[in-house]
N, C-alpha and C positions, 0 to 999 in steps of 0.2 A: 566497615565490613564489606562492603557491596565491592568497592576498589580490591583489597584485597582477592575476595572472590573473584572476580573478573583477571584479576591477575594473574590467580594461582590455576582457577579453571574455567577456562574461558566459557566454555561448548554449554558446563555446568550456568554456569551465566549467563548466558544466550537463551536459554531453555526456562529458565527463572524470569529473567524479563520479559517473555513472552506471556508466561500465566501470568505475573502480576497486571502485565496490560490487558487479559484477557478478564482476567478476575475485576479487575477496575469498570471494566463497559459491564460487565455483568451485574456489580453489585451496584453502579449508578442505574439503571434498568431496572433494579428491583426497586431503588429507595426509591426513584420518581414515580413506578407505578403504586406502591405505597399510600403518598402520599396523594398521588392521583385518585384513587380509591375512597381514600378519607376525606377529599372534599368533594365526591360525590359527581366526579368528573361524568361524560358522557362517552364513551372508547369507540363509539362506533362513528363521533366524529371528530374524532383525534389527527393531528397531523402528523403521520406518523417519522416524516422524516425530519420534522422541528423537533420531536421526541429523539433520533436518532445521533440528531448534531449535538443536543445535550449529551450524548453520551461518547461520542468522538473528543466533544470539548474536556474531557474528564480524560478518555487515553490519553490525547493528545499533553495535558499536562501532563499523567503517571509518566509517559516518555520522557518527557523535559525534565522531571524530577530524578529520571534515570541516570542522566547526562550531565544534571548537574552534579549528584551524590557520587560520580565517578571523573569530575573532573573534568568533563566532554564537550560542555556546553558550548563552548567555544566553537564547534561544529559548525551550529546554526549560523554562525556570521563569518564562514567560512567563503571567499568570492571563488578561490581556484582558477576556472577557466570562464569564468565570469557568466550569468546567465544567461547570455542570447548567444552564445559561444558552445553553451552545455546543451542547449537547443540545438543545434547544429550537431553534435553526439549524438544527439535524442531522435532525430533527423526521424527515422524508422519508425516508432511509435507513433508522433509527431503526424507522420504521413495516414498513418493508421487511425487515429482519431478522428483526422480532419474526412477522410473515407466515409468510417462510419458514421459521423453527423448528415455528413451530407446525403450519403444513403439512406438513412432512417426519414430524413425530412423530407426526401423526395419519393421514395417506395413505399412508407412505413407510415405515413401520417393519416390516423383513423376521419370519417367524419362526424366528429365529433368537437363541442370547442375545447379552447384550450381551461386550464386551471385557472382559478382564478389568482392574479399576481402574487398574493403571499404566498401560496400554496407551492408556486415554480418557484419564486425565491427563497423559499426553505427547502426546496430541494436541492438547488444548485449550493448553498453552503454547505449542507449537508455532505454532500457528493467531495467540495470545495475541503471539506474538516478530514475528511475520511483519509483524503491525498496527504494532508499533515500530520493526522496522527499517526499512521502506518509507516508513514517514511522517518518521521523520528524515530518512531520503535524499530523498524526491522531494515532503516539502513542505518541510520544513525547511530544505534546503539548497537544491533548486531551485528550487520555486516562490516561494521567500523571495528566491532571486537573480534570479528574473525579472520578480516583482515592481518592485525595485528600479532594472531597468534599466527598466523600461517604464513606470513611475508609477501613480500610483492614479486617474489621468483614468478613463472608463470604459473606453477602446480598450485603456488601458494593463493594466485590470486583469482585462479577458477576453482579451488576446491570453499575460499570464502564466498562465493558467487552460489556454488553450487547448492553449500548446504544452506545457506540464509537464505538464497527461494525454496528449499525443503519447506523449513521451518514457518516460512511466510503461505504456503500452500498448505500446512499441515494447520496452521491458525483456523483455517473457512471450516474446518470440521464440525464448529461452533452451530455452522448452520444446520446443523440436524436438527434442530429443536425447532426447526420452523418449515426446511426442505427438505423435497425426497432424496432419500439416500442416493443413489446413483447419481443424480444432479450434481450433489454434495462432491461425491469422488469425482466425476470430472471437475469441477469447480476448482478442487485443490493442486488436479494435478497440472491444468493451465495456469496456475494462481503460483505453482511453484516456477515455471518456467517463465513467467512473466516477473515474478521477484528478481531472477539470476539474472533478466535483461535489465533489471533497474538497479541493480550492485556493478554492475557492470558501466553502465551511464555514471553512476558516482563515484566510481572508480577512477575512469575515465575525467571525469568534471572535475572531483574535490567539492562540487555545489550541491546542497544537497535539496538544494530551492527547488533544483532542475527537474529531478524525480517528486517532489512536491507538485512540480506544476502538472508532468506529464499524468502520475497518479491520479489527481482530481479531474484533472481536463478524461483522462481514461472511465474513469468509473462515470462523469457525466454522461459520455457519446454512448456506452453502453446502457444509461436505463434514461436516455433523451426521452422517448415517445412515453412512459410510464410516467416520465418526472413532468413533462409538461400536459397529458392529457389523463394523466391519472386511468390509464388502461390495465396497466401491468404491475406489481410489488415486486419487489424484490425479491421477494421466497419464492413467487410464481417463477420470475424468470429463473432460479437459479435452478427451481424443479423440471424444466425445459429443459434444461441441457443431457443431451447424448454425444454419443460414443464417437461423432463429429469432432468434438471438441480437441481431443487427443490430438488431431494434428495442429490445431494451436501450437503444443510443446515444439515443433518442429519449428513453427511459424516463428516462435522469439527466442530458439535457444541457439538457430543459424546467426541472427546480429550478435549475439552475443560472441562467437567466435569469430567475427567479424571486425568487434570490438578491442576483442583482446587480443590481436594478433600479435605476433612475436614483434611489429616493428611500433606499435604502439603503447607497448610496456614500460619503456622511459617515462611515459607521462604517468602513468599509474605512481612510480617511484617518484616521479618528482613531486605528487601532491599530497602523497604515503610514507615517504622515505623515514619522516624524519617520526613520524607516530609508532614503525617498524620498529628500530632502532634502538627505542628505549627500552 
């Protein structure tokens, strides 16, 4: 059924596996606090991002089960332009991380100490899981399908670009239920711009490891001083954000034409052509 659908309509399918991956972290989140509940857990000292990798671990499979029921799986063990090659794609991001690590640790480091070692080591898997289940779901399975309905012409392969970061920025709306709205909208709409820069990398790569790695390595450098000093959540930071952020959009949607230029499209087709086609 799922093959057919994607088949017959793609966008209708794209749209479909994003709630079912959305539906999945949500309904894992419910059954663990549950059951967390019932054995009389204590929540106020909860880990909350050991809690969170459980539920990554759960998307992270509903995508794989996507990929497999459609034939796709084949993806994951896709080399392409091979991974320290798709790093050199990734080059832009890549430099952007390394930035903001090294910023946060050198401007941003409270005095206070740090976590205690599990407490940092569930947050870097955490952060780690988050890069793999999102890149299965929303490049893997959709940008890979949008790809395929749209072609590797150039229209065809920024307008897959374009809406698979929509839909990857439209995903964070989720965070209402924890951040302030406004946060929220800008969240999505750098979250959408920053998608179209990671379809664009795998487009580019054929690796999907690549956007895997830049993903987790991204989401670490962004809540570094929270994840290792326990200062800041996630909800906190994301209710921080203003009207700043907007030029983000600007900030990753220039490599993306960068990416995609007219003399680098051969390679798009030569890692896509033959997925095109059928």
């Amino acid at each position: 059924m799922l093959k057919r659908l994607r088949a017959a309509h793609p966008i209708l399918y794209c749209i479909l596996a994003e709630v079912l991956f959305l539906g999945s972290l949500f309904l894992s989140s419910l059954v663990l606090t549950v059951a967390l509940v019932a054995a009389g857990a204590d929540f106020s000292g909860l880990d909350e991002y050991l809690l969170s990798l459980v539920q990554e671990l759960v998307g992270a499979g509903a995508a794989w089960l996507l990929l497999r029921r459609t034939g796709r799986q084949g993806l994951l063990g896709r080399r392409g332009s091979g991974f320290w090659n798709g790093l050199l794609v990734g080059m832009y991001p890549l430099a952007f991380i390394c930035y903001s690590i090294y910023s946060a640790l050198i401007f941003e480091r409270p005095d206070t100490p740090l976590l205690p070692a599990g407490r940092i080591l569930s947050f870097l898997a955490c952060m780690a899981m988050v890069g793999v289940a999102e890149e299965f779901l929303f490049r893997g399975v959709i940008a890979e399908t949008l790809l395929e309905h749209f072609g590797t012409s150039r229209a065809g392969v920024w307008k897959a670009c374009l809406l698979s970061g929509v839909l990857f920025g439209a995903a964070h709306l989720t965070n209402l239920s924890s951040s302030a709205p406004f946060g929220v909208l800008m969240q999505c709409a750098f979250s959408a711009s920053l998608g179209a820069l990671f379809a664009a990398i795998y487009f580019r790569t054929g690796n999907l490891w690549v956007t895997v790695f830049l993903h987790g390595a991204m989401d670490i450098a962004s809540m570094l001083i929270g994840g290792l000093y326990g200062t800041t959540t996630l909800s906190e930071s994301v209710s921080g954000y203003d009207a700043s952020m907007l030029l983000t959009v600007v900030v990753y949607l220039l490599p993306v034409a960068f990416l995609l230029r007219k003399k680098k499209l051969p390679e798009v087709q030569l890692y896509w052509g033959a997925y095109t086609q059928k």
